[in-house]
Structures are given as C-alpha cells and as structure tokens.
N, C-alpha and C positions, 0 to 999 in steps of 0.2 A: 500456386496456392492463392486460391481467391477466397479473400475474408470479409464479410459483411459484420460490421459493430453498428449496435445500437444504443441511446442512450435515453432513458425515459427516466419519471419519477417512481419511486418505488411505489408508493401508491398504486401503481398503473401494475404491477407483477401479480400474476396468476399463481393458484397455488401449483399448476402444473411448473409452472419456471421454475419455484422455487424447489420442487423433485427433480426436475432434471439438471440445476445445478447441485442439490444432493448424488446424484448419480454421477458427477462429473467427478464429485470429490472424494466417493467413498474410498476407504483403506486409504485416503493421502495422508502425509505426514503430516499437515496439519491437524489431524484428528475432527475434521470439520464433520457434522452431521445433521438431520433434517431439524432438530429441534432448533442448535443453532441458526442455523440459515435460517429459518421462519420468524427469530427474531430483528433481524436484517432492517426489514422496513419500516420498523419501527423508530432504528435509531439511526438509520442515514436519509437522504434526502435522494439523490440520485442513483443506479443503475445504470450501469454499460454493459452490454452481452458482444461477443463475438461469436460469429458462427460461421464456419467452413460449409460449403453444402449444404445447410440448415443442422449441420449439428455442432453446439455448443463444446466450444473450444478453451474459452476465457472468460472471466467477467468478474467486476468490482463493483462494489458499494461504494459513495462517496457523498462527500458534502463540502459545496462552498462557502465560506464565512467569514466573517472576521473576526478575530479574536484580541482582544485590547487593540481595534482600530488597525489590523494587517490581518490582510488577505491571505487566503489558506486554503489549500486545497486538502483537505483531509481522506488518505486512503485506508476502509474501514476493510471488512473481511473481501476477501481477493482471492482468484486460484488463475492460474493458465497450466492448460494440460500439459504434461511431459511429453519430452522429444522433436523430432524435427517441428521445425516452424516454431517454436514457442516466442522466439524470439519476435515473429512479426507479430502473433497475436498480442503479445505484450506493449508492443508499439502502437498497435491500433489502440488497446486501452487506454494509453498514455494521449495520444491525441486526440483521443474521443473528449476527455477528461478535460487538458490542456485548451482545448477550443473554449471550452464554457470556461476556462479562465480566464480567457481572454475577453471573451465577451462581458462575464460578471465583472472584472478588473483593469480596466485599458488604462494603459500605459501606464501598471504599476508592478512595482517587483510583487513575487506570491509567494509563502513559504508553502512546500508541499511536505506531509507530517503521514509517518506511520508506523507499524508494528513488522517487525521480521522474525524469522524462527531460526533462518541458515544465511550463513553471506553471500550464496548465490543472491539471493534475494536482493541486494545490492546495485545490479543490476538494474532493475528498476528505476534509479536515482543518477542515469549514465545522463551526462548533459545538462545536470545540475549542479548546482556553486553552493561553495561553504558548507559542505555538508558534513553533518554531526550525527554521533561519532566518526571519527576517521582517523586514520593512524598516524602517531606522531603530533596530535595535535591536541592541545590541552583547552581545554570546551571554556568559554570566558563565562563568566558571571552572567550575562545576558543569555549565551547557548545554553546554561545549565538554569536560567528560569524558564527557559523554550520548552525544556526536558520535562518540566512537572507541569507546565501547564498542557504541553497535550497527556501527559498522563492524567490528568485530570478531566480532560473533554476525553479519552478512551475509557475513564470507570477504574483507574490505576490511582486514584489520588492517595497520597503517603507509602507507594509500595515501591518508585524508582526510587535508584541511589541515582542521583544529578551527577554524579562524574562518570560513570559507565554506563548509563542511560539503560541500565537493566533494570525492569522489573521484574520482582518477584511473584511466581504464578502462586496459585492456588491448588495448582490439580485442573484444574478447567481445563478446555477449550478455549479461546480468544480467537479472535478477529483479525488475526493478520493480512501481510499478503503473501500470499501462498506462490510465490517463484523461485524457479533455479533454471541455471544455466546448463547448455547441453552438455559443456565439458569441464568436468571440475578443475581439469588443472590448469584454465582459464581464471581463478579466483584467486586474489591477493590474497597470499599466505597471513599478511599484515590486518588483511581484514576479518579473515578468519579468528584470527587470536581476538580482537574485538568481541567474536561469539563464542568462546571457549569457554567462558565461565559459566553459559545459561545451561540452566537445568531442567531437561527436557521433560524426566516422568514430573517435576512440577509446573513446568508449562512457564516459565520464566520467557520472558519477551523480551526484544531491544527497543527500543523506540530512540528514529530517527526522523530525520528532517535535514530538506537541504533548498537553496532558492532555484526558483526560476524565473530570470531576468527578464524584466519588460520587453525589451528589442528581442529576445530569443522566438516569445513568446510568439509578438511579433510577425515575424520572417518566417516561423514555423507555422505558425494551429490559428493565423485570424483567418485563414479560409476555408 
C-alpha cells in the first residue's frame, strides 16, 4: 500500500477537492456533507490529503497555535476511509500533521485537542500522554479548564459539561475526526463507557486532548 499525503493551506483547496472529499464521506456516520466541508477553509488553516493511486483515502483540517501561550495542534473535521489500511492512512495524517509541529514548536511539549463521535476514534491519540478523558481517571482543575477552552475555539462555548467533556449537540453536523478501528473488539470496553452517554440523533460530541512530548516529537516527525 503506497500512500502519498499532502499538506497545504486551505486557501490553496479547489472546489473540486472539496467534492471529492464530499464523495469520500457520503452516507459516513459522521453525517458529514458538501455544505459542511465547503465551510472548512474558512475556519482551519491547514489541510492534509492522502491518496493511494491518486484516489483519496484520508484527510484532515487543522490549525497550529497557541492558546494562552501552549502550543496546539488542533484536529478539526477529519475522515479516513473504512477497512484494510486505514490504520496507515491514519498515520500518515498524524505525521503529516506532527512534522509542522515540530517545525512550528521545537523542543516544546504540544497539546493536540479534538472532537470524536465513537471510541474507535481513540486510536488516533495512540502515543500520546495524559490524555483526557480516560478511564479511571478524574480530570484535575486545569484538564477540565482544557475542556472549555477548546470548546470554545471549536464553537461549543457553555455546551461541555467539564467532567465528561461531552458536549451537547444541537442536531447538527460538527467537525469531528471521523475514525475507527478495523476490529472492534480491539476497543477498551472502559473507553467505550467514556462514550455511552453521547447522544447521537443530537450530535453530542467528546472533546478530547492528550500531549505529545518534545523528544517523541523529535525522534519521530523532525524529518
């Protein structure tokens, strides 16, 4: 499986991209559709596509920044297609991603912050420290002001509860990242319970966040 990622400024997206990642998404359970995806570039800064053969497999929206003075990789609406391989495309966007953090942030720890719909999605955050929610572990003062402040940079401001880091949907669509694992019974039952309470026909969301260590960083994604 030979994967080419790219990663540009949304600015730089064609309207044909952003149909053919409508086509990548339709019927997914995210409920993701063209109108959402066409607001996209508006509200992140980078794109990463992946492509097998030249056909589009994976791709995320993001933005590097700081927010009160720490570095953030923030992942905005996201998909990687279902079944074999998802796992490498998934890694390719992780390094794609990971590189510019390094570059934008050397030799500084990064928190990386996002939206899930299923604890497959989880996966995503594999090789990452301190991550919040996670089971058995009671979210301190400072993880649950983590909790509202990126609900507040995703457009969720006053709709998390800070101890379950659920927000409450609207009915919408939202901007998750759209992964799952090939085999579910690969998935902490413990982390699953974490998402038992979202409410799916209202589009309730998790928002999570976990670091990635300066040295990981590093040894991984400086080249």
């Amino acid at each position: 499986m030979r994967l080419e990622a790219e990663t540009k400024d949304c600015t730089a997206l064609s309207d044909a991209e952003l149909a053919e990642m409508a086509d990548m998404v339709v019927d997914g359970p995210a409920g993701y559709d063209i109108g959402l995806i066409s607001k996209q570039p508006e509200a992140w800064v980078l794109i990463t596509q992946v492509r097998e053969a030249g056909h589009l497999c994976g791709f995320s929206f993001c933005t590097l920044e700081r927010i009160g003075g720490t570095p953030c990789v923030l992942w905005g609406l996201a998909s990687v297609s279902r079944g074999p391989g998802s796992s490498e495309v998934l890694e390719e966007i992780r390094a794609a991603q990971l590189h510019r953090a390094v570059l934008a942030f050397p030799d500084e720890d990064v928190l990386i912050g996002t939206r899930f719909l299923s604890p497959g999605g989880f996966a995503t955050f594999a090789s990452f420290e301190d991550i919040c929610p996670r089971p058995g572990h009671k979210p301190s003062g400072e993880e649950r002001a983590w909790s509202r402040r990126l609900a507040k940079r995703f457009g969720a401001e006053g709709r998390i509860d800070d101890r379950s880091f659920i927000v409450t949907g609207d009915g919408s669509s939202v901007g998750v990242f759209d992964f799952d694992v090939d085999n579910p019974d690969s998935i902490d039952p413990e982390v699953a319970t974490l998402m038992a309470p979202l409410d799916g026909d209202r589009r309730d969301v998790l928002i999570a966040f976990g670091w990635a260590m300066a040295e990981d960083l590093a040894a991984k994604y400086s080249a």
